[in-house]
Backbone as a printed PyTorch tensor [residue, N CA C, xyz], in Angstrom:
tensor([[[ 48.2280,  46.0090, 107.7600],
         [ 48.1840,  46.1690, 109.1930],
         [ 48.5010,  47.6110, 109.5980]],

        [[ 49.5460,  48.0980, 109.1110],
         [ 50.0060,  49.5240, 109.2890],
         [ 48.8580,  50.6110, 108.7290]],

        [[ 48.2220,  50.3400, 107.4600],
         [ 46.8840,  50.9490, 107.4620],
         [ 46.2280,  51.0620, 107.9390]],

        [[ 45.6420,  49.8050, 108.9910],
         [ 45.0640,  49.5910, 109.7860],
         [ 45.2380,  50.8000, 110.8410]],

        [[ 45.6490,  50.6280, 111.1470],
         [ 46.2210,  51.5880, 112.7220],
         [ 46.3260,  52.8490, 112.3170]],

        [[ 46.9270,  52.8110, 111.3370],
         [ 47.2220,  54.9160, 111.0310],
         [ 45.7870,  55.2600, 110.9240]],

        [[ 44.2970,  54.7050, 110.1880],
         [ 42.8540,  54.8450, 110.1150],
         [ 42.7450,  55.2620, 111.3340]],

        [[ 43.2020,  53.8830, 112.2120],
         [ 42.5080,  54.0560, 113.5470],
         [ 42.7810,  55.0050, 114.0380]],

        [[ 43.8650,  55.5730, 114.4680],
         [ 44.5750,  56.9980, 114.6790],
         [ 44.2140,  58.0590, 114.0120]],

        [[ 43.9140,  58.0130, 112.8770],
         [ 43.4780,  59.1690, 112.3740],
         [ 41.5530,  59.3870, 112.7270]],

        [[ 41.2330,  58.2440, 112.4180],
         [ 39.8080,  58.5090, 112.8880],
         [ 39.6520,  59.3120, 114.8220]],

        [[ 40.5140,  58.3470, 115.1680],
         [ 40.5230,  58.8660, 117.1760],
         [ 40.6680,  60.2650, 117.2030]],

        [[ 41.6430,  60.8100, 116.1110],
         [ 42.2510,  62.3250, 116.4950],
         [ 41.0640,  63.2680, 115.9460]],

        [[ 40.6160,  62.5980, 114.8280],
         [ 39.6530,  63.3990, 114.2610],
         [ 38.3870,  63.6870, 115.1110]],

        [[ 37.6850,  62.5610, 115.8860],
         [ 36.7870,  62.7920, 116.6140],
         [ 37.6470,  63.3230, 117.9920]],

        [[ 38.2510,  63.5170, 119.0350],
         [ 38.9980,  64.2830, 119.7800],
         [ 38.9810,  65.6300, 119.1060]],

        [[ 39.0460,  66.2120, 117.7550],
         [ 38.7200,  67.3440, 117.2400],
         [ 37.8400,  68.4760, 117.1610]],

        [[ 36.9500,  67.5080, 116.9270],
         [ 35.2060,  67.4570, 116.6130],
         [ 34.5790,  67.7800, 117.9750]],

        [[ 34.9200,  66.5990, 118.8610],
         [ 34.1820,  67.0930, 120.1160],
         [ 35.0610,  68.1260, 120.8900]],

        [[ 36.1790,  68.7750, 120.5750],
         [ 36.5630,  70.0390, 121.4640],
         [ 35.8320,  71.0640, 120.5260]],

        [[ 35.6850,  71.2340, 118.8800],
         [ 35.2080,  72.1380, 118.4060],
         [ 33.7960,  72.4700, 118.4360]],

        [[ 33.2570,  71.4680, 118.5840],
         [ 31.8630,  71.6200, 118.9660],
         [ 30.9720,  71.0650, 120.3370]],

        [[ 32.0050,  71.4800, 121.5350],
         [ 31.8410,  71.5870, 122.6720],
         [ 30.5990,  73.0010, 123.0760]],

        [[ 29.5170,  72.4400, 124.0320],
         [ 28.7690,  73.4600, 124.3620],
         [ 29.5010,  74.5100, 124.9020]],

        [[ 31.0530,  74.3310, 125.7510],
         [ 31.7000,  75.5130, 126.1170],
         [ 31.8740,  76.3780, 125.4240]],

        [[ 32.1550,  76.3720, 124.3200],
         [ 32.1140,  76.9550, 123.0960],
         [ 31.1280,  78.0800, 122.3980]],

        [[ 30.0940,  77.2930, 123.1080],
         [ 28.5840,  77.8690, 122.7530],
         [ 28.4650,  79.6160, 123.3190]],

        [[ 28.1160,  80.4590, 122.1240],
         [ 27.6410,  81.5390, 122.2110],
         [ 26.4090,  82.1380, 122.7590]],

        [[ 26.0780,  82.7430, 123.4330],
         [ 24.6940,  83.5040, 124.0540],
         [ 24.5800,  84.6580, 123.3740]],

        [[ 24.0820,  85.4730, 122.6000],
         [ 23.3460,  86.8550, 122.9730],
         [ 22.5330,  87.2810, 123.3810]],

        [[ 21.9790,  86.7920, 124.4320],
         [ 21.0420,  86.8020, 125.5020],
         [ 21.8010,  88.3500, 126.8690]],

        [[ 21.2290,  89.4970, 127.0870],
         [ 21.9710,  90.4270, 127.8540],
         [ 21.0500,  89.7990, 129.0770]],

        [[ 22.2360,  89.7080, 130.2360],
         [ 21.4720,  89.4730, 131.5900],
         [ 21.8740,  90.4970, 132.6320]],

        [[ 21.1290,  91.4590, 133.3190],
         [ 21.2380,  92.4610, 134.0240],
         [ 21.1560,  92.1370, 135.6760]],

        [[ 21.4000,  92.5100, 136.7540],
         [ 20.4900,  92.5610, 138.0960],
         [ 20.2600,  93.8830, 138.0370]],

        [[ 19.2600,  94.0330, 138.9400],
         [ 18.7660,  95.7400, 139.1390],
         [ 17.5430,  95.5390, 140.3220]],

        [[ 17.9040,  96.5100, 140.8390],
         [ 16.8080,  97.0590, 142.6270],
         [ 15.7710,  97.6540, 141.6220]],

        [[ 14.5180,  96.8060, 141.9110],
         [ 13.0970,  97.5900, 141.1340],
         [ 12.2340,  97.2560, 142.1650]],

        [[ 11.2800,  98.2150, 142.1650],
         [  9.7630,  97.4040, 142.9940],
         [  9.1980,  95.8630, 142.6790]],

        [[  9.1610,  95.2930, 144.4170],
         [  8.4030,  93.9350, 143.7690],
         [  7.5680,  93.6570, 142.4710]],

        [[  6.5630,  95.1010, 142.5030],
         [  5.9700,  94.9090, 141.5910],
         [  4.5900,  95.8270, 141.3010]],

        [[  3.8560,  96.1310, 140.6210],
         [  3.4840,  97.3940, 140.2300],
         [  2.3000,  97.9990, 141.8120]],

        [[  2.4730,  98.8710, 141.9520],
         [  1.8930,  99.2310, 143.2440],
         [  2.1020,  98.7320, 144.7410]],

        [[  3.5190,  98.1680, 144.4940],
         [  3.9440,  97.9210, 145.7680],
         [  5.4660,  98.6920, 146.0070]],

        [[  6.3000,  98.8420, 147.6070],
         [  6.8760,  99.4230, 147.4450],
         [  8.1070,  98.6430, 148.6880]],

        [[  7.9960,  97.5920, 147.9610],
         [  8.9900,  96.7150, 148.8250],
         [ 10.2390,  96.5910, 147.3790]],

        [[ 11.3770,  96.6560, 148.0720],
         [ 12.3450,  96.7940, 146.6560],
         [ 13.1670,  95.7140, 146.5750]],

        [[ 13.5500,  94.8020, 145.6280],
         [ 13.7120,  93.4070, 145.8530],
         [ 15.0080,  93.6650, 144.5640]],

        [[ 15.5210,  92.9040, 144.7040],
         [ 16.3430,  92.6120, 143.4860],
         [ 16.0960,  91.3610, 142.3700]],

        [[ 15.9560,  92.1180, 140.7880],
         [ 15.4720,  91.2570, 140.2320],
         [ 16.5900,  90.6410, 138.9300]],

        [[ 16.6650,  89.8540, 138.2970],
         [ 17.6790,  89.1970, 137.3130],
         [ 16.3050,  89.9370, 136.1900]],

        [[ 17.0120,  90.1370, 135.2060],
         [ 16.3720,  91.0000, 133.8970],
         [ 17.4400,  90.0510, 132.9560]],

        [[ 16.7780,  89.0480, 131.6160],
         [ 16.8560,  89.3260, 130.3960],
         [ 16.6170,  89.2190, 129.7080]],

        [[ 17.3220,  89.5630, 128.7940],
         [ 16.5510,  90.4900, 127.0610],
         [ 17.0590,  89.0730, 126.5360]],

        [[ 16.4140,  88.5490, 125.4930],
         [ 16.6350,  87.9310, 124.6810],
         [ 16.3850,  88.1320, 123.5690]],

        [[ 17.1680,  88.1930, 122.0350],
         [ 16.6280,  88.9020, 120.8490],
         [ 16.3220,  87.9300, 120.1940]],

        [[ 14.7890,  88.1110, 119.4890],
         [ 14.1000,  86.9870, 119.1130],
         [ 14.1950,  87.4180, 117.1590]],

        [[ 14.4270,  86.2980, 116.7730],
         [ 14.6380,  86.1760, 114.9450],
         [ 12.9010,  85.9660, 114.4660]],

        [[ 12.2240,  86.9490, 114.6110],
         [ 10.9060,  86.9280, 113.6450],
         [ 10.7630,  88.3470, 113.0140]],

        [[ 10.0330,  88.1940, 111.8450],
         [ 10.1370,  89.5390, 111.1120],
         [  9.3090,  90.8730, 111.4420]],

        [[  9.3990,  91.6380, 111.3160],
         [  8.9110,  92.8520, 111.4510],
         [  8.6280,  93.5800, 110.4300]],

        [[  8.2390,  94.8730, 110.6350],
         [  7.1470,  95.4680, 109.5120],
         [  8.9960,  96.2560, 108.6690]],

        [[  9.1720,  96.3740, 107.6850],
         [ 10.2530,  97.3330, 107.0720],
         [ 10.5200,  98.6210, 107.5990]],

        [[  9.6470,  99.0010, 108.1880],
         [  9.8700, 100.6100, 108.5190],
         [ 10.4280, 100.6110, 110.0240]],

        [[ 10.0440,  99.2430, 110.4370],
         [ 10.7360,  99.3610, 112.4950],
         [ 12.0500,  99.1310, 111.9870]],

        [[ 12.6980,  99.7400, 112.5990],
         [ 14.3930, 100.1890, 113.5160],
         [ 15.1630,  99.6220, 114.4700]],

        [[ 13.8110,  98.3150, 114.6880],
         [ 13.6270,  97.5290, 115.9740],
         [ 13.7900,  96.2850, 115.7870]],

        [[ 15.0280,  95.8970, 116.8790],
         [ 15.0400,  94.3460, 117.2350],
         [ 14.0310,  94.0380, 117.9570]],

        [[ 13.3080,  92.5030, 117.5020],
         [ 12.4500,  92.2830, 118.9120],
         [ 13.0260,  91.5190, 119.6910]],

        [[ 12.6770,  91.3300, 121.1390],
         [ 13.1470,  90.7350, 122.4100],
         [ 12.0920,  90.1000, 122.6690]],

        [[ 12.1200,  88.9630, 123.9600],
         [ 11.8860,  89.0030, 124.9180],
         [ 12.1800,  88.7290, 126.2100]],

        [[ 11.6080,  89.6450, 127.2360],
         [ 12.0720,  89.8330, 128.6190],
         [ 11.5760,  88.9510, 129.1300]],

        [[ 12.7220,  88.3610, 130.0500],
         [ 11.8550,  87.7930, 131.4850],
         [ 12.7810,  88.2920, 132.2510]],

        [[ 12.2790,  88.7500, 133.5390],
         [ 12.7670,  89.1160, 134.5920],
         [ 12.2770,  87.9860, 136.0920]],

        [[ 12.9570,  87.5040, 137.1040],
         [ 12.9370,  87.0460, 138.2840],
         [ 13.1550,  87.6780, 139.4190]],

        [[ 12.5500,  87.4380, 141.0900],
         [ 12.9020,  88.1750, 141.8940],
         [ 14.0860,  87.0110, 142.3940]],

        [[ 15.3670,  87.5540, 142.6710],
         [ 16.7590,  86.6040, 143.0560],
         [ 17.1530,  87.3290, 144.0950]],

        [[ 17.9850,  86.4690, 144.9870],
         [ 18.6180,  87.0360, 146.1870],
         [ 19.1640,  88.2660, 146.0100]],

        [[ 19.2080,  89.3390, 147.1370],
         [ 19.8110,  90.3970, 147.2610],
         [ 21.6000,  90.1410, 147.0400]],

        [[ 21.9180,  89.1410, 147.4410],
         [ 23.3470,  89.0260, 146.9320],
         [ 23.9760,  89.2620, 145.6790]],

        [[ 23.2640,  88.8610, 144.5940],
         [ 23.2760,  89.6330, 143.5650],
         [ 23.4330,  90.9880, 142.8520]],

        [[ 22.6810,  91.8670, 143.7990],
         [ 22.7240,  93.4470, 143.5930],
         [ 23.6780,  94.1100, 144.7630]],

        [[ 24.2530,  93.2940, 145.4080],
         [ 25.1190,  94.2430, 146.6580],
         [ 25.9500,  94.7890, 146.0550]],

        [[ 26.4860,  95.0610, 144.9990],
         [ 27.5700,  95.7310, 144.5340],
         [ 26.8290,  96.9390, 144.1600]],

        [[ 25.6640,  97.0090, 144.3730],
         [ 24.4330,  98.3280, 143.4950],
         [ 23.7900,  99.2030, 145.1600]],

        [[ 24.2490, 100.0780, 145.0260],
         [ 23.3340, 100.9910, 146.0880],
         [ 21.4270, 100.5820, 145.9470]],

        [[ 21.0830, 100.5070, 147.2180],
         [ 19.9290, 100.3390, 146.8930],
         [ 19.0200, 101.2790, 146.9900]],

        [[ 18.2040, 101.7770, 146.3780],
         [ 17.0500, 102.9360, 145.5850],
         [ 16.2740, 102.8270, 146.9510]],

        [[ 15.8250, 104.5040, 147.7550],
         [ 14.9270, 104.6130, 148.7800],
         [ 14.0110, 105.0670, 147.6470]],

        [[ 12.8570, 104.7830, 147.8300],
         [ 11.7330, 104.7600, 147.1740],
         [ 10.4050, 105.1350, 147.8880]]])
């Protein structure tokens, strides 16, 4: 009976373990996320604030690049975002 229960206890604590250690809070990004005042967009000259990021992507490259590859996506997001950034007369 006393076996019983110390299992049970030990199994409970063990999973209580498990799920704090491998909690998504936990979870790492290296994903860089920027805001920045850029033009809407190429030949226009309305200046919007956009969310920029880089994401570094794991595929191979030629031996001689120096180079991580990425890729970007950028969004146009509220100006609330960039108010801490002077905004660019253009």
């Amino acid at each position: 009976m006393v076996r019983i229960i110390l299992g049970a206890i030990a199994i409970a604590v063990l999973t209580i373990i498990a799920t704090i250690a491998l909690s998504p809070a936990m979870a790492t990004s290296t994903d860089m996320e920027s805001y920045l005042w850029t033009p809407a967009g190429v030949g226009r000259h309305e200046i919007v604030c956009k969310r920029v990021i880089i994401h570094p992507e794991a595929r191979p490259l030629p031996q001689s690049s120096h180079q991580q590859p990425v890729q970007i996506r950028s969004a146009i997001v509220s100006e609330n975002y960039c108010a801490g950034m002077p905004k660019p007369a253009y």
